[in-house]
C-alpha angles and dihedrals in degrees: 000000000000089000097049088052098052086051105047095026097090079058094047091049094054091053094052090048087062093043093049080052097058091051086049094051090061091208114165089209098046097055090041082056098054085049086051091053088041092047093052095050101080102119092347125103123243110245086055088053088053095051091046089061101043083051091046097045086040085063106037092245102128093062096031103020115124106216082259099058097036084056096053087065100047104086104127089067147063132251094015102168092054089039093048092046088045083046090051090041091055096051097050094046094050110025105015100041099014097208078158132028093219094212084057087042091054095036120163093236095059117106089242090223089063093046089049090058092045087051093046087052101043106029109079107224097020124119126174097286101044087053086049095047083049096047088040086062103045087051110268105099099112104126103014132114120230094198104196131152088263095048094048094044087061096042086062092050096053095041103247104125114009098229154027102250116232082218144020112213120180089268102040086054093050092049087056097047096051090051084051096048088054086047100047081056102046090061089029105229104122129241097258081054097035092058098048086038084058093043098050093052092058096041118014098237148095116215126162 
């Protein structure tokens, strides 16, 4: 795994440099676009995440999309009735509304575990990894755990935690996350790093 690091981190830092960017810009769009793209990965891979919001910003449907239409574009991935109503529901409450101004929401400042709980209990169809996968792209996902099947695959083959969990509760995900943190120390890549370095070794790729 060292190897491979030294190898692709050049790539992963330039990654997390983008991300850190987006966090810098402070544009309210731009960071709603990155919660649209983590609220339609459940279950859906990446890549097919990516093309749907280039298609949805294309067509003006991420400012002006009823749930309906928002859903008709959603194909490539799963669940897209719930994921165009959560889409619809997350635009109303941060740039309609505005019940929250999302760049005070995700603020800097902020300790990032906090934010993640705030996000998990305000953000319709988003889960702990989803809110890391969302801080992790708008440059605060230092020391947060993405859990998904890829990334505990590879915690059991390195030892770090003994099984695939049938289940992730709050505190099961936490446990994990905090094995992962040690052992993100103990070889010294960061978690940010650790997770794209992961990633990349199941897939050969690095997406965002």
């Amino acid at each position: 795994m060292i190897e491979l690091h030294k190898r692709i981190e050049p790539e992963i830092r330039q990654r997390l440099e983008e991300f850190k960017k987006i966090a810098e810009r402070k544009n309210s769009f731009e960071i709603f676009k990155e919660l649209v793209f983590c609220l339609m990965t459940p279950q859906s891979k990446s890549l097919h995440a990516s093309i749907t919001l280039e298609k949805l910003e294309k067509k003006d449907l991420l400012l002006k999309g009823s749930a309906q239409e928002i859903a008709k574009e959603l194909n490539l991935v799963r669940f897209k009735n719930n994921k165009g109503r959560y889409i619809e529901m997350a635009r109303e409450f941060f740039l309609i509304q505005k019940k929250e101004n999302i760049l005070d929401f995700t603020d800097q400042s902020q300790n990032v575990k906090d934010l993640r709980e705030r996000l998990v209990k305000t953000v319709k169809g988003i889960g702990y990894k989803e809110a890391g996968h969302f801080l992790r792209n708008i440059g605060r996902g230092q020391e947060l755990a993405i859990l998904d099947r890829h990334i505990l695959k590879n915690l059991v083959s390195y030892g770090v935690i003994r099984e695939i969990p049938v289940s992730l509760s709050r505190q099961k995900y936490l446990e994990i996350e905090k094995d992962m943190v040690k052992f993100s120390h103990r070889i010294f890549i960061p978690m940010d790093a650790l997770d794209f370095l992961l990633w990349y070794k199941e897939t050969g790729q690095i997406l965002k």
